[in-house]
N, C-alpha and C positions, 0 to 999 in steps of 0.2 A: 120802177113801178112798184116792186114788190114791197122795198125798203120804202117807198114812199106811205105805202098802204101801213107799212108796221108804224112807222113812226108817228101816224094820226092814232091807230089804237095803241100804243106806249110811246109815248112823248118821251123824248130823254130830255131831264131836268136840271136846271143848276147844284150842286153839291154842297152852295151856300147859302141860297136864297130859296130855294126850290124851285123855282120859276122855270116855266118851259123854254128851252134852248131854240134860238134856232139855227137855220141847216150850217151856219157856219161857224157855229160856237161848240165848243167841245170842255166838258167836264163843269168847268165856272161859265158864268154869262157874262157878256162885256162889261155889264156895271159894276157885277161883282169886283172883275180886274180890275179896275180904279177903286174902287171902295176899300179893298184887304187894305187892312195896314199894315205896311211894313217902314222897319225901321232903316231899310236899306240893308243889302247884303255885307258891303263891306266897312263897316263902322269903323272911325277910327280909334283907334284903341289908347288908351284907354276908355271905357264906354255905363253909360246904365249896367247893358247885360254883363259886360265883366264886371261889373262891383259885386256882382252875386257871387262870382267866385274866387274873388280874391282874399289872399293869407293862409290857405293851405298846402296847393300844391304849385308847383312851377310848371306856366303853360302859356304857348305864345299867342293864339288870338281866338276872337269867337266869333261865330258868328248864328246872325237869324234870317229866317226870310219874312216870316211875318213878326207880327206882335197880337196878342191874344188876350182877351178877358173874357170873364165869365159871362155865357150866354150869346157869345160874340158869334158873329159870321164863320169867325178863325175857327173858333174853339167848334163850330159843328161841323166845319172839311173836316176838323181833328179828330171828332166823335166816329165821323164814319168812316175815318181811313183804321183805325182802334179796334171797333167795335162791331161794325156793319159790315165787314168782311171786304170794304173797298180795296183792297190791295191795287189795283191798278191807279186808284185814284192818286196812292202814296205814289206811284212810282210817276205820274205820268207831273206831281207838282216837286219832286226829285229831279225831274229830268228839266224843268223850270231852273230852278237849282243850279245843277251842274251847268248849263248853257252860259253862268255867269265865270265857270274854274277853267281853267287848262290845267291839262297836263304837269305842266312846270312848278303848278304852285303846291303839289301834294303828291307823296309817292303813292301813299296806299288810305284808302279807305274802311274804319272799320264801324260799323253800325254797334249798337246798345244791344248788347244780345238780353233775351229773355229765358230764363229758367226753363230748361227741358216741359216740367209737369204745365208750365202757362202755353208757352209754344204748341203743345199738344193741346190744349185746352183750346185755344184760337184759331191755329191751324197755321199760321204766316205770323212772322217779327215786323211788326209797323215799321219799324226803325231800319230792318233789313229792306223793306218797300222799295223807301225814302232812297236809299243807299244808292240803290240797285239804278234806280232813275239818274243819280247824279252820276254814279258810273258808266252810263248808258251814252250819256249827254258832254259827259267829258273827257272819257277816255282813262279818267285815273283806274286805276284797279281797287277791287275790294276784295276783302276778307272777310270771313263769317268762323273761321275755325283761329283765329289766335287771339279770341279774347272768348269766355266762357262767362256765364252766372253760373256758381255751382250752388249758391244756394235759396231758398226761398224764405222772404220775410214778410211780416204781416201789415199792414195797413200802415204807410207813413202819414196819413192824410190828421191836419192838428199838430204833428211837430216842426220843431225850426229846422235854420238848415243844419246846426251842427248836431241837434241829434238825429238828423237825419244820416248825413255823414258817419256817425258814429256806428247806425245802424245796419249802413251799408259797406262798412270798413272793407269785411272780408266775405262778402258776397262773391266779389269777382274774381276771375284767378285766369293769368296770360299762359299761353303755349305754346312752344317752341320761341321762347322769347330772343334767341340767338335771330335769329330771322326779323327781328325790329328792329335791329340794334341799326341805329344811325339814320332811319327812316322818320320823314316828315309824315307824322299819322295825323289827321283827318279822323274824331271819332263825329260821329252821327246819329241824333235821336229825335224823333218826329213832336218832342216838348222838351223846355226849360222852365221850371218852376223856381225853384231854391238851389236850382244849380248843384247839388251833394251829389245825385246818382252822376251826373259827368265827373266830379271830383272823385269819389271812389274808386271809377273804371279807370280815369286818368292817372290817378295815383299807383293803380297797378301798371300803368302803362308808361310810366315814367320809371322804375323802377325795375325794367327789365330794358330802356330803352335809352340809349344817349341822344338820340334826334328831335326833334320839335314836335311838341304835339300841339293840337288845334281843335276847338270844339265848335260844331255846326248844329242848331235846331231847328227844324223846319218851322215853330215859331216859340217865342219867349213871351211869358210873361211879364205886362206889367204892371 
């Protein structure tokens, strides 16, 4: 009764559409879930999204769950898992995600870490959200301490990918990299644009790592 009486004075709304939910829709509306687009979880590779990152570093597949443009449905879940302090929402289209992985196909999970002073500044890692959901939903395990941004750079927005890349060379820095060695990593970032910030982190991640690594975005551009 009570929960019925709140829910007429604050309607919970779709995340995409805005549009009022009802009682048995949770986060997105039904239309919404047929409308996202996505490109399918498991592309075969080679794909669109890999041509973003191919010719730098050595890495075995990628993947997305959605596909995004500007203005897009995608791109405003994206604004508010970012921006709007939705953290649950990251976790709960994460945990979407994961429902598609077992165990078997990835030892460990590492999300896109963000720079101490941003992290502090947000309060929560969008990308750790995401993670945490797919962890939740599939059992692999994540990490949040062996991969680091140690530094802060300014505005990529206007470059390509390789001076993006360039920019981001030595942002990131692995720890205890003895403990990756031979591990199938799974890294995880709640967007792919130009594909560089995966290639950076990667590049630090293949270089402490003999095992396979893999990139997931909760959605890519395209």
């Amino acid at each position: 009764m009570i929960n019925a009486f709140l829910q007429l004075l604050y309607p919970k709304c779709c995340f995409a559409c805005d549009q009022v939910l009802i009682r048995s829709e949770n986060w997105i509306c039904t239309r919404c879930r047929f409308e996202l687009p996505s490109p399918g979880l498991f592309l075969e590779q080679p794909n669109w999204i890999s041509h973003k990152l191919d010719g730098l570093i050595e890495y075995d597949r990628v993947h997305a769950y959605y596909v995004f443009s500007e203005g897009g449905k995608v791109q405003h879940l994206l604004h508010q898992i970012k921006y709007k302090g939705q953290e649950r929402l990251g976790e709960y289209l994460g945990s979407c995600v994961g429902r598609s992985f077992s165990v078997k196909e990835y030892d460990l999970l590492i999300p896109m870490p963000l720079h101490p002073s941003r992290l502090k500044e947000r309060g929560y890692n969008q990308a750790a959200c995401v993670a945490k959901g797919i962890a939740r939903a599939s059992g692999i395990p994540m990490s949040e301490t062996h991969l680091l941004r140690t530094k802060q750079v300014s505005s990529l927005i206007g470059l390509n990918r390789a001076e993006r890349y360039k920019t981001l060379e030595e942002v990131f820095e692995v720890i205890r990299p003895g403990e990756l060695d031979g591990l199938r990593i799974l890294l995880v970032d709640d967007t792919l644009t130009t594909g560089a910030t995966f290639l950076a982190a990667g590049a630090k991640i293949k270089a402490a790592s003999t095992g396979k690594l893999s990139f997931l975005a909760l959605a890519a551009l395209k």
